[in-house]
C-alpha positions in Angstrom: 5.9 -8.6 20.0 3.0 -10.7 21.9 0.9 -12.4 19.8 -1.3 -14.5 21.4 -3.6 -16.7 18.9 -6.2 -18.8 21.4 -9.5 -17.5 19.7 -8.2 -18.4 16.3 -7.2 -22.0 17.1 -10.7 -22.3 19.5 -12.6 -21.6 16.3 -10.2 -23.6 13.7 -10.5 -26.9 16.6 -14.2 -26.7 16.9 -14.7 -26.9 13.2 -11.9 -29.5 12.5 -14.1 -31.8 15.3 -17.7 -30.8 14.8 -18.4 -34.0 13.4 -17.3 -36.4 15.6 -18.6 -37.2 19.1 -16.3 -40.8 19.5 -13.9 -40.9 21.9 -10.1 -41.5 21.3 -8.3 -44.2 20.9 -4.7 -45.2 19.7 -4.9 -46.4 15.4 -3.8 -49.9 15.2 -0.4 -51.5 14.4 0.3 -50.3 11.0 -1.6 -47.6 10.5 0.2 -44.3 9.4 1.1 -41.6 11.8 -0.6 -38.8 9.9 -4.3 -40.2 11.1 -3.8 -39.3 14.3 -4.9 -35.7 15.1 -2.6 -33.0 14.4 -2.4 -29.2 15.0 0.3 -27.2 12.6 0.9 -23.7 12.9 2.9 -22.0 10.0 4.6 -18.5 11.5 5.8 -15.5 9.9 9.6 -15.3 9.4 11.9 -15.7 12.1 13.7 -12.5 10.9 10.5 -11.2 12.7 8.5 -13.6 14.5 11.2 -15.5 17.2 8.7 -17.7 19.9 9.1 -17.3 23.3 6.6 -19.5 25.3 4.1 -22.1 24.1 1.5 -23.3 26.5 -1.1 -26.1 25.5 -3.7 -28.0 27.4 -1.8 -28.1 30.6 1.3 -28.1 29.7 4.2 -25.4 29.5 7.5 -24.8 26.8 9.9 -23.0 26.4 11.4 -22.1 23.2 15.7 -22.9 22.7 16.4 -21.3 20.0 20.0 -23.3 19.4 18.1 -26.6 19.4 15.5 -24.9 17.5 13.2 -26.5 19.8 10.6 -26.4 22.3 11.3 -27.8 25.5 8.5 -28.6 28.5 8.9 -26.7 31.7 5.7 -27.9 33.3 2.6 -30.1 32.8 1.9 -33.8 33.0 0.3 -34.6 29.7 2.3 -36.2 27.0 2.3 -34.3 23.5 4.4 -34.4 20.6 5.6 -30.8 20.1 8.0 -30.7 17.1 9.4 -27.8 15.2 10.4 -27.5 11.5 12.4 -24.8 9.8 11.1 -23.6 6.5 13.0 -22.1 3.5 16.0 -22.6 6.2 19.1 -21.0 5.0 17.2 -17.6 3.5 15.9 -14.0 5.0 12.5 -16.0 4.8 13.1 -18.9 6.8 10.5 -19.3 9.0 9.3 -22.1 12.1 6.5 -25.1 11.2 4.9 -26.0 14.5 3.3 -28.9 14.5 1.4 -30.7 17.9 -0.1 -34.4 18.4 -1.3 -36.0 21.2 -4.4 -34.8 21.8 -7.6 -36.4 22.4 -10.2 -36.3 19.9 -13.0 -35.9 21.8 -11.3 -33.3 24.2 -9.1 -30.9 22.0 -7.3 -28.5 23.8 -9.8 -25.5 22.9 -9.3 -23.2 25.9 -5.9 -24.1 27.1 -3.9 -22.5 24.6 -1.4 -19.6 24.0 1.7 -18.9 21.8 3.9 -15.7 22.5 7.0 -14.4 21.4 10.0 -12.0 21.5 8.2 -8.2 22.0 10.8 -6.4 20.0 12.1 -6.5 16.2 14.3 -4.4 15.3 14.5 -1.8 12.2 17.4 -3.7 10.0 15.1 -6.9 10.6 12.4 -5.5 8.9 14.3 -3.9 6.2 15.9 -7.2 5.7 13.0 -9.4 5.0 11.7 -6.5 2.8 14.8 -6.4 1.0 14.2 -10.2 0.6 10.7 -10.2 -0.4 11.4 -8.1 -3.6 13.0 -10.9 -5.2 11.3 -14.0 -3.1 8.1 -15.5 -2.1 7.5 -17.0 1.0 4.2 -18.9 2.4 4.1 -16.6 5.5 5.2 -13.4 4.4 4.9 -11.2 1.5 5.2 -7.5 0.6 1.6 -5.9 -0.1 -0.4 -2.6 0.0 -1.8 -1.9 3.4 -4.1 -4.2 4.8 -2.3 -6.9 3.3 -3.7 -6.0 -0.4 -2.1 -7.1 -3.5 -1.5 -5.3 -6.6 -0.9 -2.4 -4.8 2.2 -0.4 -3.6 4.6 -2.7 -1.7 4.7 -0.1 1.1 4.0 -2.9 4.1 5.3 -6.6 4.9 2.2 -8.8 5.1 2.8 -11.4 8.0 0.4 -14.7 8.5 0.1 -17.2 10.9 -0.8 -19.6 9.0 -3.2 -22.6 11.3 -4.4 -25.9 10.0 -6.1 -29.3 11.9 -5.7 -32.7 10.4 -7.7 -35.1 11.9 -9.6 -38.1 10.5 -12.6 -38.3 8.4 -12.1 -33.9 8.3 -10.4 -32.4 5.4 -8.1 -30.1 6.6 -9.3 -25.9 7.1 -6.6 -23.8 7.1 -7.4 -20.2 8.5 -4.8 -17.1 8.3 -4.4 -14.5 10.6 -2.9 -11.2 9.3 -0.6 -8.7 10.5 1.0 -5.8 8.5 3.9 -3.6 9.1 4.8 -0.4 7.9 7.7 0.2 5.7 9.3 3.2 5.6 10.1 4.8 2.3 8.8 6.5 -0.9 6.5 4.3 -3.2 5.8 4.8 -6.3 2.8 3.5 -7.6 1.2 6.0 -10.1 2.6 7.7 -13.3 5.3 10.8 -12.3 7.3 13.0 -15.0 9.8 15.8 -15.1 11.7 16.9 -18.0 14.8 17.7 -15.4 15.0 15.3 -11.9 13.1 13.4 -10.0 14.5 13.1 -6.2 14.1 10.9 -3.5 13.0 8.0 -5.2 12.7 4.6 -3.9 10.7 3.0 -6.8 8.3 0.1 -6.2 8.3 -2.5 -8.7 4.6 -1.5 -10.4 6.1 2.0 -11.3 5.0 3.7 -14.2 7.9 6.5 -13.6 8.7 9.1 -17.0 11.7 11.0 -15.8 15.1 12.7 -16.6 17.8 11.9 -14.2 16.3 9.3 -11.0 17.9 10.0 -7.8 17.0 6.5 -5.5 18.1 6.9 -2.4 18.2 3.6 0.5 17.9 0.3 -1.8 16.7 0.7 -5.4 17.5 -0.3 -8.9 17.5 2.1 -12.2 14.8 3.8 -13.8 15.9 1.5 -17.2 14.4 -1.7 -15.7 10.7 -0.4 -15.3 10.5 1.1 -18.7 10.7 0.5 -22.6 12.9 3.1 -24.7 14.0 6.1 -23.1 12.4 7.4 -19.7 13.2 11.4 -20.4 9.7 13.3 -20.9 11.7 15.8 -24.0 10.0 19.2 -22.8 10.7 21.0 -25.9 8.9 18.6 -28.2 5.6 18.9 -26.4 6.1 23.0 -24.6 4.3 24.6 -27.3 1.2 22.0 -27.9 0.9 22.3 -23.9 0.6 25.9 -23.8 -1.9 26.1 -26.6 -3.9 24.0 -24.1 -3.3 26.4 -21.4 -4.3 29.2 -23.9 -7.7 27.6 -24.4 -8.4 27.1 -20.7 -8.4 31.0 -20.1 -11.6 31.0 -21.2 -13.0 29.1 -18.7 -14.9 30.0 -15.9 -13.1 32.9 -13.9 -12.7 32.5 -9.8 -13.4 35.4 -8.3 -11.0 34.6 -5.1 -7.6 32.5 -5.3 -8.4 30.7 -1.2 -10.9 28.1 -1.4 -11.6 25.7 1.3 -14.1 23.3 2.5 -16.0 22.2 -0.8 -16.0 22.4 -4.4 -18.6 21.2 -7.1 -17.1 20.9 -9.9 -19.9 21.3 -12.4 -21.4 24.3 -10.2 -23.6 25.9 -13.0 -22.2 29.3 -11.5 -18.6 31.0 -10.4 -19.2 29.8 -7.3 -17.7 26.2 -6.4 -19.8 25.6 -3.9 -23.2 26.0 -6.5 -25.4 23.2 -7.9 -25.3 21.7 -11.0 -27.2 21.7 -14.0 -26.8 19.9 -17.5 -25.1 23.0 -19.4 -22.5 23.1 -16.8 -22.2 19.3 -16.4 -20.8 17.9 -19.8 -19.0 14.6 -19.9 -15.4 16.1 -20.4 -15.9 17.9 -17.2 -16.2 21.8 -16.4 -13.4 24.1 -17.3 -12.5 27.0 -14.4 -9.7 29.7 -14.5 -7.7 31.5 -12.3 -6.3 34.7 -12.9 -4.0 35.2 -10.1 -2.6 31.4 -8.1 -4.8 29.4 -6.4 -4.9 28.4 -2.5 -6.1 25.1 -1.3 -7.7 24.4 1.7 -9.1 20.9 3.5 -11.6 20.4 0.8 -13.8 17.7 -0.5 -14.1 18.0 -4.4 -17.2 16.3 -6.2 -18.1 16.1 -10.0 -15.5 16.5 -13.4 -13.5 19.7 -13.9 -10.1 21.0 -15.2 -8.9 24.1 -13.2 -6.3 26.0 -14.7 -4.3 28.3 -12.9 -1.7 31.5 -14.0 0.3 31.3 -11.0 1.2 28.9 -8.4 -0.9 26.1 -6.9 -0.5 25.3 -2.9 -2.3 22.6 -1.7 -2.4 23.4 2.3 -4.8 20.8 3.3 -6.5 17.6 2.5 -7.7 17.1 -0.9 -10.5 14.7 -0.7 -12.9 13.2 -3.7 -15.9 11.6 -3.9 -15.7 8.7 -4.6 -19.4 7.3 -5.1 -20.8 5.0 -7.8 -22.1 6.9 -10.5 -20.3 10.2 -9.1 -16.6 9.4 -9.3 -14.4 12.5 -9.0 -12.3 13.8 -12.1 -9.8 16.6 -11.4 -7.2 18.2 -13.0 -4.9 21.3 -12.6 -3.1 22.5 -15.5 -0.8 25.1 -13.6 1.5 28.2 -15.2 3.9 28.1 -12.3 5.0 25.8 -9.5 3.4 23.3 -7.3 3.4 23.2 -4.0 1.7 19.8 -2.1 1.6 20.6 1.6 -0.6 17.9 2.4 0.1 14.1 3.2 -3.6 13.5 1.6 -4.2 13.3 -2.1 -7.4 11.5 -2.8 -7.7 12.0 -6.8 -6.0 14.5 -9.2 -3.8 15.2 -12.6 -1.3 17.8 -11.4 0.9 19.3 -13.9 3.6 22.6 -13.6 4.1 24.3 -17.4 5.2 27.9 -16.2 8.0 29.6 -14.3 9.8 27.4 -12.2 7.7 24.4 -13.2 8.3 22.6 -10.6 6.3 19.9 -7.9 7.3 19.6 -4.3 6.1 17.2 -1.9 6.6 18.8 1.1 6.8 17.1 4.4 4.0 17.1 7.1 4.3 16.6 10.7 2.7 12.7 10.1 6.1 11.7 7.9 4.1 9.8 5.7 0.9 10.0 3.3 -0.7 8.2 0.8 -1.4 11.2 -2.6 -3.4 9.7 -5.7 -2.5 11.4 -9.0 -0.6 12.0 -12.0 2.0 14.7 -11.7 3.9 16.0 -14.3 6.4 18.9 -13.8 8.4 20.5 -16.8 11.5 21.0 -14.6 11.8 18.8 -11.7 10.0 17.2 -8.7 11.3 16.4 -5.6 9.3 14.4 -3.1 11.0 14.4 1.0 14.0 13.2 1.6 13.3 9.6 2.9 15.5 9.5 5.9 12.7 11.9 7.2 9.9 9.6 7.3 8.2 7.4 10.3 6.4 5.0 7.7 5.3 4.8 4.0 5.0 7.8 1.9 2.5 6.4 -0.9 2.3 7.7 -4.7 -0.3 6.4 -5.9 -2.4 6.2 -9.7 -5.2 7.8 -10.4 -5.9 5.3 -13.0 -10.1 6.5 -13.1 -8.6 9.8 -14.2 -6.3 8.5 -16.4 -9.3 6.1 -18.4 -11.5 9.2 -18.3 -9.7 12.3 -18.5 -11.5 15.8 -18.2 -10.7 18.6 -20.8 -7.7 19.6 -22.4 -6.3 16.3 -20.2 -7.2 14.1 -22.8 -4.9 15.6 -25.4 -2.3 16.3 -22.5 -1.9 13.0 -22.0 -1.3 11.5 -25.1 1.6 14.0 -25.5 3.1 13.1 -22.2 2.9 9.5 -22.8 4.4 9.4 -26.4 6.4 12.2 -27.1 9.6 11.4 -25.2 13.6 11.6 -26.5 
């Protein structure tokens, strides 16, 4: 890994000495160390981030790694280049780098350029994740992608963390980012089955209603993330949800079970690619029926619906929403059979299996990872891939807009879900 951070520190210098134009000189007899100009770079963990070379302003180090230390290869100018180990002793121990020396009037603003070790290997990574669950660290957490909080911890957040001290300037830090991929399942969004849930690896923001939790890799139980019991009882809510289902017969009839490329919601006829008008438009969304399984598509969906479906649901492309203010996608499928999610993109959705096999599968694409935004609710079991499978993070999110706002029948659907457990 070759990280070289010279623009960075240009901009961070040039700000830390915009305001002087005096030139350097010693501080008197007595005066305290920390007046002089100083550069201190924080790095990620050393679990990832080992240096290999430092070169500033002329001169050139190498990095001993027994001595924990830099030492000059090359150059003439006289610097103090001193390491410190952080949070030594842990997974999240990382190196302090701090650098004085240098003029004030000529900082070191080209001449500059940190690298380090090109590879980290897998059971690195998985150990500073492994850490981070438990532990903070100043350089390092475990965030959504992008380096994103309150999301899915489905990537380690690494910064490199620079700061100049220098008198009369109160000190700037600036951050510089990187992510990395985890690979595993994350659970992020609200998932039930009245039987088994497989190939969990549940992140610690779970909302997860299930029977028996099969976590595979590192995990901890079901029990932890949830008051009372965490088995969805089937029998106490099968007959309220098929009286829903009943109801949603009489909703508009499809008059084909493949559908691709786009679908309004509130189309004001049987077609799901027709406008809308205020009759078919009403807050709780439009309800549609199919008589015979459904087919998915890439599609883009727009506007509120329910679709209810006698037979199975396949999902065999992207599902995309809109996502626009004032025109936020609600969608929900209320299916008499199985589900079937061959797709590694779920942009919106409430998903739940009532008939036959009532089952969900999350079925592996060639990417090995996905990010699918929903609720999904089986009455058997669902089984996502088996994680050993995957190249990165397999993402379940929530679709908490849905959730606030559900469309019709969802509403009541719900409630039944979320309260009626053994």
């Amino acid at each position: 890994m070759i990280n070289p951070i010279r623009l960075l520190l240009t901009l961070l210098l040039s700000l830390a000495f915009s305001s002087t134009a005096t030139a350097y000189a010693p501080p008197p007899a007595g005066n305290l160390i920390w007046l002089m100009p100083r550069l201190t770079v924080e790095l990620p963990p050393l679990l990832i981030y080992v240096p290999r070379n430092l070169r500033f302003a002329g001169n050139n180090y190498s990095y001993n790694s027994q001595n924990e230390e830099f030492v000059k290869i090359s150059g003439s100018e006289q610097y103090g280049v001193r390491t410190r180990i952080v949070d030594r002793g842990t997974d999240g121990a990382y190196i302090s780098l701090s650098i004085t020396g240098f003029r004030k009037d000529k900082p070191p603003l080209a001449d500059w350029r940190l690298t380090f070790n090109e590879s980290t290997s897998k059971s690195n990574i998985e150990q500073l994740a492994s850490y981070l669950k438990n532990h903070s660290s100043a350089t390092s957490a475990l965030t959504a992608a992008g380096c994103v909080v309150n999301g899915a911890s489905s990537h380690l957040c690494l910064k490199t963390i620079s700061t100049i001290r220098a008198p009369r300037n109160s000190p700037s830090p600036v951050t510089m980012f990187e992510t990395i991929a985890l690979k595993g399942i994350f659970v992020q969004g609200n998932v039930a089955a009245a039987d088994s849930l497989d190939n969990f690896i549940i992140d610690d923001n779970a909302i997860a209603l299930g029977g028996s939790i099969n976590v595979q890799g590192e995990g901890v139980e079901l029990e932890q993330y949830l008051l009372g019991s965490s088995k969805l009882n089937w029998n106490s809510v099968n007959q309220d949800i098929k009286d829903l289902y009943k109801r949603g017969i009489g909703g508009t009839h499809l008059q084909t079970r493949k559908i691709q490329g786009y679908w309004n919601l509130n189309s004001s006829s049987r077609s799901p690619s027709g406008t809308a008008n205020s009759f078919s438009a009403p807050p709780e969304g439009k309800l549609w029926y199919s008589a015979s399984g459904l087919v998915l598509g890439d599609i883009s969906f727009t506007g509120s619906g329910t679709i209810v479906v006698n037979g199975d649901l396949s999902l065999n492309g992207e599902i995309l929403c809109s996502n626009q203010i004032g025109n936020v996608t609600r969608l929900a499928f209320l299916v008499n059979g199985s589900v079937s999610i061959n797709t590694d993109v779920v942009n919106c959705g409430a998903f739940v299996a009532i008939g036959g096999e009532k089952n969900i599968n999350f079925n592996l694409q060639p990417a090995k990872s996905g990010t699918l935004r929903g609720i999904f609710v089986a009455g058997d079991s669902i089984k996502l891939p088996n994680p050993e499978e995957l190249t990165g993070p397999y993402i379940i999110d929530y679709d908490a807009q849905f959730a606030n706002d559900p469309t019709i029948l969802f509403r009541e659907l719900l409630q039944m879900i979320s309260y009626i457990k053994s």
